[in-house]
Structures are given as C-alpha cells and as structure tokens.
C-alpha positions in Angstrom: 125.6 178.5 27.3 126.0 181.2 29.6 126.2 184.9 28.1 129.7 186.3 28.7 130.0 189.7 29.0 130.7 192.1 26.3 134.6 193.3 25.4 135.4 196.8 25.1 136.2 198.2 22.4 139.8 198.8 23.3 140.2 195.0 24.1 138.6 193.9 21.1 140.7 196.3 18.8 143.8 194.8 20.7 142.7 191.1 20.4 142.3 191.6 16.4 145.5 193.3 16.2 147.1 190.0 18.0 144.9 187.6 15.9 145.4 190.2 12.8 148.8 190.9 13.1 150.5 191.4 9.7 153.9 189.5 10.3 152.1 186.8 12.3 148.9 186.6 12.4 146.3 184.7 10.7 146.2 185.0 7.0 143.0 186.4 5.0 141.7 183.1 4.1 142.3 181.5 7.7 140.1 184.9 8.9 137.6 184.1 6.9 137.2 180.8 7.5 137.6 181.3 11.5 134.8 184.1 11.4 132.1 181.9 9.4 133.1 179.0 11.9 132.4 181.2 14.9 129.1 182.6 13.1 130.5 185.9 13.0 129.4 187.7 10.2 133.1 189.1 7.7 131.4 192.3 7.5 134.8 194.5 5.7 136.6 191.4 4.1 138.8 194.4 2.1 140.2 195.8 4.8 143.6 195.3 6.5 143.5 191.9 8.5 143.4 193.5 12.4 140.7 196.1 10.6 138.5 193.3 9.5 138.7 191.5 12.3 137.6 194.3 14.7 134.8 195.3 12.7 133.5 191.8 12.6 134.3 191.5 17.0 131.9 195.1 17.0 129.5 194.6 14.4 128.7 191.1 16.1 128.9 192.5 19.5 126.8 194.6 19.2 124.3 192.7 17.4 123.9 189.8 20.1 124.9 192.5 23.2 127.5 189.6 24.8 131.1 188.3 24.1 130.5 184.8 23.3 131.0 184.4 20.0 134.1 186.4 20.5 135.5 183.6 22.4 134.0 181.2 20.3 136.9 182.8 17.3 139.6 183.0 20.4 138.8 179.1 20.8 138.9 178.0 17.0 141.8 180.6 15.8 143.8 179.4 18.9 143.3 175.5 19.3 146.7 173.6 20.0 146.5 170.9 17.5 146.7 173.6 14.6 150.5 174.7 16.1 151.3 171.1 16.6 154.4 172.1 14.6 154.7 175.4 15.9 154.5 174.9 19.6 156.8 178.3 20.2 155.0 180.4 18.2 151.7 179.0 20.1 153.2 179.9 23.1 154.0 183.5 21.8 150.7 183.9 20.5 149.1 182.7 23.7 150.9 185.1 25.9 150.0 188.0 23.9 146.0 187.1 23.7 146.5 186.4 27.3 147.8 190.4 27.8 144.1 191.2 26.7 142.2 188.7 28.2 143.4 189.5 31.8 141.9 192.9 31.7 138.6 191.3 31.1 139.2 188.8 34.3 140.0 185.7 31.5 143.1 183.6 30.5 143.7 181.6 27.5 145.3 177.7 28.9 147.5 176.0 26.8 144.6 173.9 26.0 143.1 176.7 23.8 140.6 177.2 26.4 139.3 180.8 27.5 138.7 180.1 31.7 138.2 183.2 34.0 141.1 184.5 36.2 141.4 187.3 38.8 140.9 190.5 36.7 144.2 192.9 36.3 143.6 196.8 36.7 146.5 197.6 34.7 149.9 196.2 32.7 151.7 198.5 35.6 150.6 196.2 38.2 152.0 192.9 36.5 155.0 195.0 36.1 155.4 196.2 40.1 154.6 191.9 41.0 157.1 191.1 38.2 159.8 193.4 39.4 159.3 192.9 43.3 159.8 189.1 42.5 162.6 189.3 40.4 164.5 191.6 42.9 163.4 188.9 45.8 165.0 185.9 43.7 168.0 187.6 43.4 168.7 188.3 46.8 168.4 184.9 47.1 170.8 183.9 44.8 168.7 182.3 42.3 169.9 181.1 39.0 169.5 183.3 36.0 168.4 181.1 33.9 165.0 181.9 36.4 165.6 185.2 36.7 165.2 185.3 33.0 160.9 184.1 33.2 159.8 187.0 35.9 158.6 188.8 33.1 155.2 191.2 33.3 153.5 189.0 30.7 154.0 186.1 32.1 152.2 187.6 35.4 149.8 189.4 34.3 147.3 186.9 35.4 148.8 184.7 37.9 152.2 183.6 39.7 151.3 180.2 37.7 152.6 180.8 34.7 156.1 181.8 35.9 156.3 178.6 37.3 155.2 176.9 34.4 157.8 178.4 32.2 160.8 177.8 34.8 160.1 174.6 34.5 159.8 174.3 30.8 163.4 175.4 31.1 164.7 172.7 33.3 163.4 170.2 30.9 165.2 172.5 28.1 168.4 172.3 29.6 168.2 168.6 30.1 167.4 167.8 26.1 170.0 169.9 25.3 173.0 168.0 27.8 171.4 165.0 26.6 170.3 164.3 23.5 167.3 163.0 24.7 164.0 164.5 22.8 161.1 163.4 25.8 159.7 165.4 28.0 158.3 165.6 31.9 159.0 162.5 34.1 160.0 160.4 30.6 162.5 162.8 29.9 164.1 162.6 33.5 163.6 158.8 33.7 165.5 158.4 30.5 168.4 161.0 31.3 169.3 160.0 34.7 168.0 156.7 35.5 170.4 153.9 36.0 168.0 151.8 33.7 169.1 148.7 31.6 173.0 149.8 30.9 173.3 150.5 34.9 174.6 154.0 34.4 172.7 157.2 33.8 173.4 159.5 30.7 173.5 162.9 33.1 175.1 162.2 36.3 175.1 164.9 39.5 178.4 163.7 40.6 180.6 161.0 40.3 178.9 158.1 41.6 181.4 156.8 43.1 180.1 155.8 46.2 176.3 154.5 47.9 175.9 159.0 48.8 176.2 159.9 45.6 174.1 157.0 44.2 171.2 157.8 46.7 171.8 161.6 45.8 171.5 160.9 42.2 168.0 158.8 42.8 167.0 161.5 44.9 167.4 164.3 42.2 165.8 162.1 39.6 162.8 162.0 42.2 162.7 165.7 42.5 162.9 165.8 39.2 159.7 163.7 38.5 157.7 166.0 41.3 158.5 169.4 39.6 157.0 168.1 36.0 154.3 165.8 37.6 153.2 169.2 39.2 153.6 171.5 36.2 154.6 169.6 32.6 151.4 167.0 33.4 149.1 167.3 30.5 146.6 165.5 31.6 146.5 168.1 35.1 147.9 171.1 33.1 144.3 172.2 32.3 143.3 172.5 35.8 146.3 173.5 37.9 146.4 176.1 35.1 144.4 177.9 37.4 145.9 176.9 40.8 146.4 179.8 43.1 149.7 180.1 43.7 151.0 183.2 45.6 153.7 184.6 45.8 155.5 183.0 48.6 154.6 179.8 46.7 156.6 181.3 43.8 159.5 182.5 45.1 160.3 178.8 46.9 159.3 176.4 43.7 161.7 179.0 41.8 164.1 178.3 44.4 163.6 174.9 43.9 163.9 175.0 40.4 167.1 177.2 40.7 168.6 174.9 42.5 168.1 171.9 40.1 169.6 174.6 37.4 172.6 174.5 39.2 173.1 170.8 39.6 172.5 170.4 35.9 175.5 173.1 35.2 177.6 170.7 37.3 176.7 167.3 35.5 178.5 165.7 33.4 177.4 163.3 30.8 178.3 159.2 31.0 
C-alpha cells in the first residue's frame, strides 16, 4: 500500500474532534474498538473522547512517520453500512470529516472511501466560490429550494457535491407530493409514468391533450437523466470525482431549478 503522507497536527486534532465529538460522535467503546481495528495503539483511553483520539492519530503518526492508518480509522469509523439507519446523520458526519480532509487534498465519497481531490488553501476560498455562485443563480432566477445547497461545505472540495445535493432535493420533493418511498429513476418511473392504471400519480399539467402527454414523457425523461447522472450508486463512486466547474454548475442547477418549479405546479391524480 502506498504511504500517504502525514496529517498535521491541526488536522488531526480537528478530525478527532469530528470522530470524538461529545453529542455525536463515536462512543468510548466504538473508539476503542475502531482504534484496535485500524492497529492504532488507545494510548489515553481516560481521557475525553476527541482527546483520546488525537493522542492515539499522534502517537501512531509519529511512530510509522505516514497517515495511513489514520485513514484506515476514517474508513472503518465511517463505512456506510453502519448508518444504514442513519443515512442523515452519515451525510452530516461526512461533510464535516470532508472540511478536514480537503485541506490535506482528500475527500471522503459516500462510499466511505478516502480518494484525493484538488487541495483547498483555506475555508475563505470555499466561501468566495460559494457566495459568487449563489449570487450568479440568483440573478438567474433560480429556485430557492437550490439556492438553499450553495453552501461553503458543500464546496470546499468540488462543484460536485452541490450538484449532488440539489438533486437529492428533487427526489425529496417528489416522495413527499407522492407518497412514493423509491428513489432515482424508480422513484420517477413510479410517480409520473402512465404505467398499468394509464395515468400518472404527479402530473405537470393537465393532460388533456397529445402536448401535454409528450411534455409529461419528456419530464419524466429528464427526470431519469439528472438521477442516472448523480443518484446512480453503482457510478456514484466515480463521478464523485468528476470535474465539474463552475459553468457546469450553474446550468445542471438551472436545470434542476427548473424541474423544482414544475413540481410546485403538479398536481397529484
């Protein structure tokens, strides 16, 4: 395995108070069983929970001179399938670890994978990209159920992750208008295909004529290519990591504003 260089102090004392945290972090016995599965020695197992964690990141760092076994805890304390029922608080959890990792050029996926990323100088520059996009959507127009997701933590590492959280919110709004509990392409099959009864449950208009039938299709299709590109699990790992830039951003947002809109409009059959 390829060493990975070392953490500094300052992001490994901000990692453990993440990981640590006293609200909602991991608890004493979930520390001590993620250190001795990462092979990091629990050097102060009396101490406070961020405080034991930090002094078993630096006494190991130190030790072995590189950050792998670091990410080995990140990997184990942050695997998906132990949030399965907690997918919000995941998401929380992930975001904040992220704020860390992207000063050190990494990036936590939703996968509970560390990958490497463009390295951030400082939270001020996330900031500046978060508020020069936010003020460029809204000249536009956009929706502010968008506007809500330009947010400095969200791009702190990428333009991706904006995206990825827009669309999280189109499938939201959907489940709530219908009932439905799917997700991705399912969920907009289900909700505003014609499908066995021969009318949708959300309908765009009033399909009262071939126009509005093709219109409704058509939605439903761009509906399908907005998750395919950012809800698909199977992809999600890689395009994680898909260089999007900010023009990109600002017209899938628009995109994704405009299918906000349509959805405010529907009406349910």
């Amino acid at each position: 395995m390829k060493e990975e260089k070392c953490f500094s102090e300052a992001d490994l004392e901000a990692i453990a108070k993440v990981l640590g945290d006293t609200q909602t972090g991991l608890t004493g016995s979930e520390i001590a069983n993620m250190l001795t599965r990462s092979e990091i020695p629990d050097v102060d197992p009396l101490n406070t929970k961020w405080k034991r964690l930090y002094n078993a990141f630096v006494e190991e760092q130190n030790k072995r001179k590189y950050g792998n076994h670091i990410i080995a805890f990140i990997h184990k304390s942050m695997n998906p399938s132990l949030y399965v029922s907690t997918p919000e608080y995941y998401e929380q959890k992930r975001t904040e670890v992220n704020k860390v990792l992207a000063f050190s050029g990494l990036t936590l996926g939703d996968d509970g994978k560390v990958r490497r990323i463009t390295k951030v100088s400082t939270i001020q520059e996330a900031e500046e990209r978060a508020d020069k996009l936010k003020r460029i959507l809204k000249g536009r127009g956009v929706h502010d159920d968008v506007l809500k997701y330009c947010k400095s933590e969200l791009l702190v590492s990428n333009y991706f992750h904006t995206v990825l959280e827009a669309s999280k919110s189109v499938a939201q709004k959907i489940r709530d208008l219908s009932g439905l509990a799917s997700d991705g392409a399912e969920l907009a099959t289900q909700a505003f295909s014609f499908g066995k009864s021969g009318k949708p449950v959300i309908a765009i208009n009033s399909l009262s004529n071939d126009s509005e039938i093709s219109e409704q299709k058509g939605f439903l299709n761009l509906l399908i290519g907005i998750f395919g590109t950012f809800r698909n699990p199977t992809a999600h790992a890689v395009k994680i990591y898909w260089p999007i830039n900010e023009e990109d951003a600002l017209d899938i947002l628009s995109i994704i504003s405009y299918i906000h809109r349509k959805l405010d409009k529907a009406k349910i059959l």
